[in-house]
C-alpha positions, 0 to 999 in steps of 0.5 A, a space after each residue: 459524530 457530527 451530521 453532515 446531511 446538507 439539504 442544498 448539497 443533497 438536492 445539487 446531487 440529484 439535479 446533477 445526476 438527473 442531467 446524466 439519467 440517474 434518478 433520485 432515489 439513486 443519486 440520494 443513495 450516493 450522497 448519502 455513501 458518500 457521507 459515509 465513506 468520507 468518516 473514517 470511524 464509520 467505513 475504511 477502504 472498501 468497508 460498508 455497504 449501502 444499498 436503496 430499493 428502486 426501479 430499473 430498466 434492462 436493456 430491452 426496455 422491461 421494468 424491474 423492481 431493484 435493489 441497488 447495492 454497494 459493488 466490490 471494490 468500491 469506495 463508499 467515498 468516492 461512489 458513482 451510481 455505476 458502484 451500486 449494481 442494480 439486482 433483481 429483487 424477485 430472485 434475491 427475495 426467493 433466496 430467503 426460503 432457501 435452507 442452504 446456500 452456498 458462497 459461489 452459489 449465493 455470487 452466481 444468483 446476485 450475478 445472473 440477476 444483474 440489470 448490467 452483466 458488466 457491473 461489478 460482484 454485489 456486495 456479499 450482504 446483499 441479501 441481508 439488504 434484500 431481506 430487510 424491507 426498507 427502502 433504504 439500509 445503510 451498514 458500517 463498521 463504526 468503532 465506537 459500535 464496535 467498542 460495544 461489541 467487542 466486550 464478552 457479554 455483549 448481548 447484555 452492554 447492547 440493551 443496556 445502552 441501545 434499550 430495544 431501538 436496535 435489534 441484536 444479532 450474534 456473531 455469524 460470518 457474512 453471507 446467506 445465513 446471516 442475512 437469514 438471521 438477521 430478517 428474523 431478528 428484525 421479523 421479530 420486532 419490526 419497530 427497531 430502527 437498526 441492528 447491531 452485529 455482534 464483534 462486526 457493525 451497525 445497520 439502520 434503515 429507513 424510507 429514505 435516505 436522510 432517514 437511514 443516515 440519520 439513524 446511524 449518525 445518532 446510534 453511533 453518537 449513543 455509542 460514542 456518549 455512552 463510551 465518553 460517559 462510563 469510561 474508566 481510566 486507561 491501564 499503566 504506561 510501560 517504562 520506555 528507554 532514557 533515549 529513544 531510538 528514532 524511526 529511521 534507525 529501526 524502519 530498514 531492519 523491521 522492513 526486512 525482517 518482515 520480507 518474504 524469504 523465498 530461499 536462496 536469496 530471493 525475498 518478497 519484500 515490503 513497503 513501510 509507511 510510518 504512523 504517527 500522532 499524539 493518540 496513537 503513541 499514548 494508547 501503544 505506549 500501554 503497559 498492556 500493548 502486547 497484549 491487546 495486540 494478541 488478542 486480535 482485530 476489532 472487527 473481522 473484515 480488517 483481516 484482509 488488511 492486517 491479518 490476525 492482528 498487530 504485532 507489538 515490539 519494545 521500545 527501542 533503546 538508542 544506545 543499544 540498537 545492535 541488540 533491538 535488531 534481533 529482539 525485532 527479527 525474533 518478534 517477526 519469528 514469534 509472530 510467524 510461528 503463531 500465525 502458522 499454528 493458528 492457520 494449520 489447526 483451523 486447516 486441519 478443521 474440513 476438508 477444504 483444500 487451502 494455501 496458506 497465505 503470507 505469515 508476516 504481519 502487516 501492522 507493528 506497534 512500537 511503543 514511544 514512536 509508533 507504527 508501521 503499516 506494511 504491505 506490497 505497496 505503498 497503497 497497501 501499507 498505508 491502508 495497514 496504517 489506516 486500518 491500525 488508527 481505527 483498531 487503536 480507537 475501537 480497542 480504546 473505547 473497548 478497554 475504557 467500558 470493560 475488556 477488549 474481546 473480539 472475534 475468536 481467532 477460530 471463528 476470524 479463519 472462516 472469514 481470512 480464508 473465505 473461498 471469495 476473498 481467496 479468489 481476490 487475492 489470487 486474482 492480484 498478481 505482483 509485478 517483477 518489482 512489487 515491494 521494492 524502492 529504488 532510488 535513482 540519482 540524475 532522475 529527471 534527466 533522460 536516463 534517469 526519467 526514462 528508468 524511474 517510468 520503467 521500473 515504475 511500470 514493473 512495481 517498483 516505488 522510486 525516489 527520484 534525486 535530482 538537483 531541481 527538486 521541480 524536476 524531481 517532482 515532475 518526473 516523479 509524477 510521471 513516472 507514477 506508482 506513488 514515486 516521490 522526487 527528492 532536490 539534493 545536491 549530491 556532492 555533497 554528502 549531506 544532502 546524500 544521506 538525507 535523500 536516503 533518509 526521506 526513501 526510508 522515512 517514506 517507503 522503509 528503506 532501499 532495494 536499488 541504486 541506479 547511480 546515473 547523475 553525471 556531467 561532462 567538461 570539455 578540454 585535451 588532458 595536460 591542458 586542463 585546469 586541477 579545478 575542472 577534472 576535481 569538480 568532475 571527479 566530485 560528480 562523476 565518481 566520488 557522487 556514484 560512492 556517496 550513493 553507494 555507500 549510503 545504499 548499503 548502509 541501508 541493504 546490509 540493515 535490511 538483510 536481503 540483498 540488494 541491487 548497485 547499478 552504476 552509470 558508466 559510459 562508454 567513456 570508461 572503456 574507449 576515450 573520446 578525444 577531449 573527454 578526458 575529464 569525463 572518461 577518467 572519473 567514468 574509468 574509475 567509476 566502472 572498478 567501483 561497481 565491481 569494487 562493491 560487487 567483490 565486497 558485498 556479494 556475501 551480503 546478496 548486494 549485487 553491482 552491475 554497470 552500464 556502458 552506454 553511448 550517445 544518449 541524447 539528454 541533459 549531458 549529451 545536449 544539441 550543443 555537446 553533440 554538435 561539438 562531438 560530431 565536429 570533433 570527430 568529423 561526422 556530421 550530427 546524424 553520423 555521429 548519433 547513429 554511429 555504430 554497428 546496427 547503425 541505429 540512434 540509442 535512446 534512454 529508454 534503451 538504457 532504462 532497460 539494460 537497467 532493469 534487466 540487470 535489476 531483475 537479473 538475480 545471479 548476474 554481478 560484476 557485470 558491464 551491459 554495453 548500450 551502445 548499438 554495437 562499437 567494437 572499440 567500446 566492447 570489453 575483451 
């Protein structure tokens, strides 16, 4: 691992910070993190901690001695000063004499001593870094340590490649007694220049902050040496099918085989985000895979990511992928039942009143593909894939010295289930539609932006479709949540099927259609030409089935339901003159939404429609409403608010008829009249 400590770059921080009130020790502090959290075999989303002894001042203007310490929630890669809580140093050392302390006693102490009661928890270690004397202490998770730790005996392979530079410290889950121990171990040899937790991480330490940095760059290149030099040949590849299936045609089964039954047809669902690399397909494609998957993670911080651990699936078999649907449903069922039995005979332990936390897994192995992070959110998943990267190096280097044996499954609950992980879950509540990915065509045009933002807001991921893909991207940014925007022309069904393959190749696959692209051309009915009223049928109607089609396609591979929602338009109900070939593709349109709602409703695939009026957007453009106007003899103020409320109808309204009949889970076949009240446009 390469030393990335750049004196320039180091003295740049601190002169930058000093500009802004920060002192150096502090602003060292944050380089130093940084360059931590920037390596992903050291620290991964919100793993690690940091921590510089200095002085601060509260806000009355007295002087304290201070340990600033890496706070929840912060990514060591991307610190600022305000992520490292300044705590009184006093009360944190009083705490040492202490014989018991509790978890939310030990959080009340850190926070009642805090120089700003507004900054966030410090980090739960904060003791351990209180308790050490140096000025500056530094702890990872690096996986080539790991590799080390997690064997069985690894008080033994730790003095053997660190002699007595580094102190040993055993298994105890992070807090109050661990940092006791920990002191003690460093009491009794105060020349070690780190210490090594067993099955958890590294810590080192020194008078500065190049000093500790330097020290865990070199111990982790002990590792990684020792690791490169004594390792032994990996276990035999397993035998994969003739003709492997594609990620594609798994992604929507494994998807829905993880959601969340909530009964009745209602699901928690997942996003998937798909990994893959050379390294990661040649260590899954293990003869012994499942296996090390069984075993568990590599350090128990990654719990709170992928739970017990991976789960491992075959390979997929193009030609029977009828068959490998139920093999991943009963692998997903396996892996429930196990989890279930590993929390309930854990539970069963004290009295502590506990819930058991979602079973499904959170990161699956598929040999000669690769895997799948799962999660609630993109964000989520893609941290499961991340996390699984760095469990695949530290289970290889593992493997490679001896035999992968990490933290027992027992001791790993303490810590899943630890009051103040709990109470950070609970804190994080879902959207209306976490976990779901719509895809709306027409996206960058007003109704389609405006309902890409709105769904958005309400959890969901959308792929915007859009025949200028920089719209499509424009409004995908500004719809947010991670939505990507795809250019497709979507007449033609190629370009369909392949916008719905990059929402598979990117989320998992599909909850909601929202069919809305459209577009109109003028001219009295026996007078149009066959060309112009086939080009608007090819838009206006056979687009809405090309959607539709590929949309349950996708849903039924799923199994949990899904949701059609059709862009109809006043036109469908109530002609305009002149209109007709809008209106009789829109007609057409509203009995195909109902069409697939009579049958696919067994499938729980609900289709609604919107019968929407007078939207100013790309179709309903200044020129098309001056021509309506005129052709109705209104003037152009008359014409938009030309109904009962006597009020203009905007696309964010329609956004939300949308959305309420996304959200609506025993509404089908239903039309949602947007249109402020036209009573020759209402169904009867």
């Amino acid at each position: 691992m390469k030393n990335l400590w750049n004196d320039a770059d180091a003295q740049k921080m601190v002169a930058d910070y000093a500009k802004k009130g920060v002192g150096r020790d502090l602003a060292l502090r944050v380089y130093t993190t940084r360059l931590l959290g920037g390596e992903p075999r050291l620290v991964l989303h919100g793993g690690g901690n940091t921590s510089c002894k200095t002085k601060a001042t509260d806000l009355v203007g007295d002087e304290w001695d201070v340990l600033c310490v890496k706070g929840s929630g912060w990514d060591m890669a991307v610190i600022e000063p305000q992520g490292l809580p300044a705590v009184k140093m006093d009360a944190l050392l009083k705490a040492r004499r202490l014989e018991k302390l509790s978890d939310e006693d030990m959080v009340a102490l850190q926070r009642s001593n805090l120089i700003d009661p507004a900054s966030p928890n410090p980090s739960v270690e904060t003791l351990l870094h209180a308790f050490l004397p140096h000025k500056f202490v530094d702890h990872t998770h690096s996986t080539a340590i790991l590799a080390i730790v997690d064997q069985e005996d690894s008080r033994a392979l730790v003095r053997t490649v660190f002699g007595d530079k580094m102190g040993y410290v055993p298994y105890i889950k992070p807090g109050f007694d661990l940092a006791k121990v920990a002191a003690e171990v460093f009491d009794a040899d105060p020349s070690v220049e780190g210490l090594i937790l067993d099955k958890h991480g590294i810590f080192t330490f020194g008078d500065d902050a190049r000093q500790a940095y330097d020290r865990m760059i070199h111990y982790v290149n002990v590792a990684e040496d020792h690791v490169a030099k004594n390792g032994k040949p990996p276990a035999a590849k397993a035998a994969l099918p003739a003709r492997l299936a594609k990620p594609s045609d798994i992604a929507p089964t494994l998807r829905g085989a993880v959601a969340v039954s909530r009964g009745e047809g209602r699901f928690d669902r997942m996003i998937s985000d798909f990994r893959t690399s050379d390294a990661i397909v040649d260590f899954i494609n293990s003869a012994k895979i499942a296996d090390y998957a069984g075993r568990g993670v590599s350090t128990p911080d990654l719990s709170i990511r992928i739970k017990t651990g991976p789960m491992a699936v075959p390979a997929p078999d193009a030609d029977k992928l009828g068959d490998y649907k139920a093999v991943i449903r009963s692998r997903v069922r396996a892996f429930v039942k196990d989890y279930t039995a590993y929390f309930e005979a854990n539970d069963a332990l004290d009295d502590v009143k506990r819930t058991m936390l979602d079973p499904m897994p959170r990161l699956t192995l598929v040999p000669g593909l690769g895997m799948f992070g799962h999660g609630r959110t993109l964000k989520d998943a893609r941290i499961a894939s991340d996390v699984g990267e760095m469990w695949i190096e530290a289970v290889r280097g593992a493997e490679a010295i001896g035999n992968f044996h990490p933290l027992s499954k027992a001791d790993l609950f303490p810590l899943e289930y630890w009051s103040l992980e709990q109470a950070k879950l609970a804190s994080n509540k879902p959207k209306p539609l976490t976990g779901q990915v719509v895809l709306i065509t027409g996206g960058a045009g007003a109704i389609g932006a405006a309902t890409a933002k709105l769904f958005a807001a309400n959890g969901a991921h959308a792929v915007i479709v859009d025949l200028d893909p920089a719209k499509a991207a424009e409004a995908a940014k500004a719809a947010g949540n991670s939505s990507i925007g795809v250019g497709a022309d979507i007449t033609n069904p190629a370009e369909m099927r392949a916008a719905f393959d990059k929402a598979v190749a990117v989320f998992g696959g599909v909850d909601i259609l929202v069919s809305n692209a459209g577009a109109a051309w003028e001219g009295r009915i026996g007078e149009l030409d066959d060309a112009t009223l086939r080009k608007s049928f090819e838009l206006n109607f056979f687009a809405h089935q090309s959607a539709a089609q590929n949309a349950v396609r996708i849903m039924q591979e799923q199994g949990t339901g899904g949701v059609l929602l059709f862009n109809t338009s006043k036109q469908a109900i109530n002609p305009g003159p002149k209109f007709g070939a809008y209106g009789i593709p829109k007609a057409a349109t509203l009995f195909l939404s109902r069409q697939y709602a009579l049958d696919y409703g067994a499938y729980g695939i609900r289709s609604n429609a919107v019968n929407a009026d007078r939207i100013r957007s790309g179709l309903l453009t200044d020129a098309m409403i001056a021509s309506r106007s005129g052709a109705r003899g209104v003037s152009e103020k008359e014409y938009m608010s030309g109904n009962l409320l006597g009020q203009e109808v905007t696309a964010e309204d329609v956004a939300q008829a949308f959305l309420h009949q996304a959200l609506a889970e025993r509404t089908t076949a239903d039309v949602t009249t947007v249109d402020g009240g036209n009573i020759a446009a209402a169904l009867r």
